[in-house]
C-alpha positions in Angstrom: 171.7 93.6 106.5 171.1 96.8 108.5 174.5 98.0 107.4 173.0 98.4 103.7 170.1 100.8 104.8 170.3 104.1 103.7 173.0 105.8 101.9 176.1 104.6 100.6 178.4 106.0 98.3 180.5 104.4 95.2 183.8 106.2 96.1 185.8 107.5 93.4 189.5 106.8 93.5 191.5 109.5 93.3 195.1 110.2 91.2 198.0 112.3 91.2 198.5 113.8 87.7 201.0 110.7 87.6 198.5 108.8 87.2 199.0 107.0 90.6 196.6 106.5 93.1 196.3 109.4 95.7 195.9 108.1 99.0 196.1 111.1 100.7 193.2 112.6 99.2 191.1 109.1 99.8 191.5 109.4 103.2 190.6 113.0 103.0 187.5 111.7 100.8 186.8 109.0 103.4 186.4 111.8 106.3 184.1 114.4 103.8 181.4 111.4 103.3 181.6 110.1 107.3 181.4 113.9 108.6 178.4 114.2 105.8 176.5 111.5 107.4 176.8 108.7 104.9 175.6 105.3 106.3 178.2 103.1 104.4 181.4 103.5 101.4 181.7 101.2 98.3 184.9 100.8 97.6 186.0 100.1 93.9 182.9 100.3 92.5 182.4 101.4 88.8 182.8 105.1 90.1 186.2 103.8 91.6 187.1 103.2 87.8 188.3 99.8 89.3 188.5 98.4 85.6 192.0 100.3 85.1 193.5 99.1 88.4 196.4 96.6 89.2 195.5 94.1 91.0 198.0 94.7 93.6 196.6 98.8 93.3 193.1 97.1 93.7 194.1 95.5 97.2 196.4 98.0 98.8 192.6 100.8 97.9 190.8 98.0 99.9 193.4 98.0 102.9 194.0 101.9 102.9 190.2 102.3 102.7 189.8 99.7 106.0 192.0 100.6 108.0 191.5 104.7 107.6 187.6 104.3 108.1 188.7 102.2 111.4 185.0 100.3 112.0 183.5 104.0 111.6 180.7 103.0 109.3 180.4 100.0 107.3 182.3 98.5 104.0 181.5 96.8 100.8 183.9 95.6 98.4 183.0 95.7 94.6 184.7 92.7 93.2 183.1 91.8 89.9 183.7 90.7 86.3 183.2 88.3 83.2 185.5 85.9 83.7 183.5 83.9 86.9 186.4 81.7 87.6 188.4 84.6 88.1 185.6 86.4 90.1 185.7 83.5 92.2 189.3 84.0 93.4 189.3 87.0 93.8 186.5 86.5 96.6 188.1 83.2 97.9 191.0 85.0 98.4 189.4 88.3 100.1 190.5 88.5 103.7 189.7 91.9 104.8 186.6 91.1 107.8 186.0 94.9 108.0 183.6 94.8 104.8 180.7 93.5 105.6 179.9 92.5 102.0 180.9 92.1 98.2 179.4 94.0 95.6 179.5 91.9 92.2 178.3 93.3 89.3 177.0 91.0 86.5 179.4 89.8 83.8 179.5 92.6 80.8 180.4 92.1 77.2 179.8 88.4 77.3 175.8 88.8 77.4 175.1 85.4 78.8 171.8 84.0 78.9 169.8 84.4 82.4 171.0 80.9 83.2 174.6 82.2 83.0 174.1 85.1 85.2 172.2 82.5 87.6 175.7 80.1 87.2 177.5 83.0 87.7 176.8 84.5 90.6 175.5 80.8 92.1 179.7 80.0 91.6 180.1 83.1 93.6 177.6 82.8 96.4 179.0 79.4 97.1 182.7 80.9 97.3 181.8 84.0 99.3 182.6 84.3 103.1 180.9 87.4 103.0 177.0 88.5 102.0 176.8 89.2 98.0 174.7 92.5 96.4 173.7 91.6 92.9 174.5 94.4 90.8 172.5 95.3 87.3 173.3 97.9 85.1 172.4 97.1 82.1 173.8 100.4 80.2 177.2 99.1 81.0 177.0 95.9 80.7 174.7 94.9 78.0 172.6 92.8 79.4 169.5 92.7 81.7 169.2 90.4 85.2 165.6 90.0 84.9 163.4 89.9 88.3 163.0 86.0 88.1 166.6 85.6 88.3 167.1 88.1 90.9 164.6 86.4 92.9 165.4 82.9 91.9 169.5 84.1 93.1 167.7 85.6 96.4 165.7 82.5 97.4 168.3 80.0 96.2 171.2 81.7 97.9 171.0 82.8 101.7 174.1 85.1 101.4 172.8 87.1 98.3 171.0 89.7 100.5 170.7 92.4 97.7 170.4 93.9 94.6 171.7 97.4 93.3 169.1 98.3 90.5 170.4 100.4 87.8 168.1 99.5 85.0 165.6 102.2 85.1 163.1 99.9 84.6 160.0 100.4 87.5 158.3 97.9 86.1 161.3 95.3 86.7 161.4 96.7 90.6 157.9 96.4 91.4 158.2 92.5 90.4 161.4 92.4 92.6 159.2 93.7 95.3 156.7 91.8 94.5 158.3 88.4 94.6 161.8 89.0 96.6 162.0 87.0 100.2 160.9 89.8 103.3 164.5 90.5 104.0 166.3 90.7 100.4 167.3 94.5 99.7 166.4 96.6 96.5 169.0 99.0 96.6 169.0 102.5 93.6 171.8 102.1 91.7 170.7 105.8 90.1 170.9 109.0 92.2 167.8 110.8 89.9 165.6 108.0 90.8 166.1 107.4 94.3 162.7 109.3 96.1 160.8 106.9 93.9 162.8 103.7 94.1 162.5 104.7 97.7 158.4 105.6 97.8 158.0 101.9 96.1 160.4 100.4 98.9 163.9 100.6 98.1 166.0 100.5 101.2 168.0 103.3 100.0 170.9 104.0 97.5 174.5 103.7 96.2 175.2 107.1 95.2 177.7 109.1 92.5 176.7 112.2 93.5 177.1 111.9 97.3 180.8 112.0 96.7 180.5 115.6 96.4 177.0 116.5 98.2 177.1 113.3 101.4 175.5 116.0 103.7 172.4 116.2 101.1 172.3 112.4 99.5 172.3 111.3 103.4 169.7 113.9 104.7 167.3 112.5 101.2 167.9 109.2 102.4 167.5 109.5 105.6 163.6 111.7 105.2 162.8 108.8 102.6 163.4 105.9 105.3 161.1 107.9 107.6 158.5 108.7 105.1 158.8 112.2 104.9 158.9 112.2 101.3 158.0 116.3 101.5 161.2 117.7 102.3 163.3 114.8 100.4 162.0 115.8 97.6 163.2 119.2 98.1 166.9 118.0 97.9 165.7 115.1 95.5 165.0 118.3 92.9 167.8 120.3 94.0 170.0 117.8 93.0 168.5 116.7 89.6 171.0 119.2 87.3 174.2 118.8 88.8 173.3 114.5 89.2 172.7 115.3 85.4 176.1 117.3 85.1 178.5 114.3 86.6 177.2 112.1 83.9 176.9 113.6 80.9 180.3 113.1 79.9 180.8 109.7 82.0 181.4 108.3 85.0 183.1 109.4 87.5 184.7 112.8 85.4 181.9 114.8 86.4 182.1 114.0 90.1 185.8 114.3 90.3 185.5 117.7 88.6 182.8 118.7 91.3 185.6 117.5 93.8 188.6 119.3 92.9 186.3 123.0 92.9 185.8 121.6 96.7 189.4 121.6 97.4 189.1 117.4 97.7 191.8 116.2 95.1 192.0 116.7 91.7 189.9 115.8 88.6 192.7 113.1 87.3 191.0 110.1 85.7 192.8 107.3 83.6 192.0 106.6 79.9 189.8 105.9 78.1 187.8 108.2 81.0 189.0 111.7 80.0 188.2 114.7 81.7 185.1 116.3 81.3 185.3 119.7 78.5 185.0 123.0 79.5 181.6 123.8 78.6 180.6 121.0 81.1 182.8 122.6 83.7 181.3 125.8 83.0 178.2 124.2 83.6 179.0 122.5 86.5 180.4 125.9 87.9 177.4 127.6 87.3 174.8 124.9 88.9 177.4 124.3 92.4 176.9 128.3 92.7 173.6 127.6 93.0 173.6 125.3 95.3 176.2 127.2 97.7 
């Protein structure tokens, strides 16, 4: 999967103050990360705030999103849940071949036993036209896919050819490493941790941040891949504050804040994501000065 090397961004979805989805400024969005050099777009992701949206809102995002990139750079899908039977429809019934894979994160809430997650996305795998990233984050979902399932999911299942890690947990990627087939992907799910990730042998990341800063996620991504870990970790430390900024009030607030001072959209979200306070613009303010 060369198309998943790099840097990818978890687009946000944007809204009118109507609370409908602006397509206008997601094609706008769409230009700002291919012009900054991003290797591939998620599209509704957790950053797309995907949870809120229609069903019939989630489908026309995935066309708009296909056919304004136009085979420019690569697609993936997030289409993940806890209801697997659900899930499973959902990518049966998937028919846009311009993404060149599904993102599924692992069911929340539930908290199924590692056997379930392995059921879970085995059901998926099996129903999947299309190559599957694993996705953990245990923060949000409350509960961990540990490296022997990831592995076991990898070896078991040809067309699960990746994992987005967004554990924290460097132990728990060094046995992913360790044990994953040659050409299974470890993939950052966090932007602060990337250069490491990276320096251990992550093939890259899907980014927050590079909504707002593509030109610099990309250029980090790109040094780490060639081992010039030097300069990336010039922009990996002149990114730390403001990665710190777009979540300390939740995902994707911060970022869309960050985009409206751009003049890309505005910072609606939908409840129960509220925008972030004015002290955390001020912040924010403050820390994109810096960076010019």
């Amino acid at each position: 999967m060369n198309e998943l090397q790099g840097a990818g961004v978890a687009l946000v979805t944007p809204f009118h103050a109507d609370g409908t989805v602006d397509y206008d400024t997601l094609g706008n969005l769409i230009d700002y990360q291919i012009q900054g050099g991003i290797d591939y777009l998620v599209s509704l992701g957790t950053t797309g705030e995907t949870a809120t949206l229609t069903p019939d809102e989630r489908k026309k995002v995935w066309a708009f999103t296909s056919k304004h990139v136009n085979k420019r750079i690569p697609l993936v899908a997030g289409i993940g849940g806890n209801h697997t039977q659900e899930i499973v429809e959902q990518v049966k019934n998937f028919e846009l071949l311009d993404y060149v894979a599904i993102l599924s994160v692992s069911p929340y809430y539930n908290k199924p036993t590692q056997e379930g997650i392995y059921q879970h996305y085995k059901a998926i795998a099996e129903a999947s036209k299309l190559p599957i990233i694993l996705y953990n984050v245990p923060g949000r979902t409350g509960s961990n896919i540990l490296p022997a399932t990831t592995v076991r999911l990898a070896r078991d299942f040809k067309n699960i050819v990746a994992t987005k890690e967004a554990s924290g947990n460097f132990a728990q990627f060094s046995e992913i490493l360790r044990d994953k087939p040659k050409d299974f992907l470890l993939i950052s799910g966090d932007d602060p941790i990337t250069l490491p990730m990276m320096a251990m042998g992550a093939s890259g990341i899907i980014s927050v941040v590079g909504n707002a800063y593509p030109t610099k996620v990309a250029a980090m991504a790109h040094l780490c891949r060639e081992g010039n870990y030097n300069e990336a970790r010039a922009i990996h430390l002149e990114l730390l504050k403001i990665i710190d900024l777009c979540f300390i009030e939740g995902n994707p607030a911060g970022v869309k804040y960050i985009l409206e001072k751009k003049g890309i959209g505005q910072d609606h979200v939908r409840l129960p994501i509220v925008p972030v306070s004015s002290k955390t613009k001020e912040a924010i303010d403050a820390e994109m000065q810096l960076l010019g």
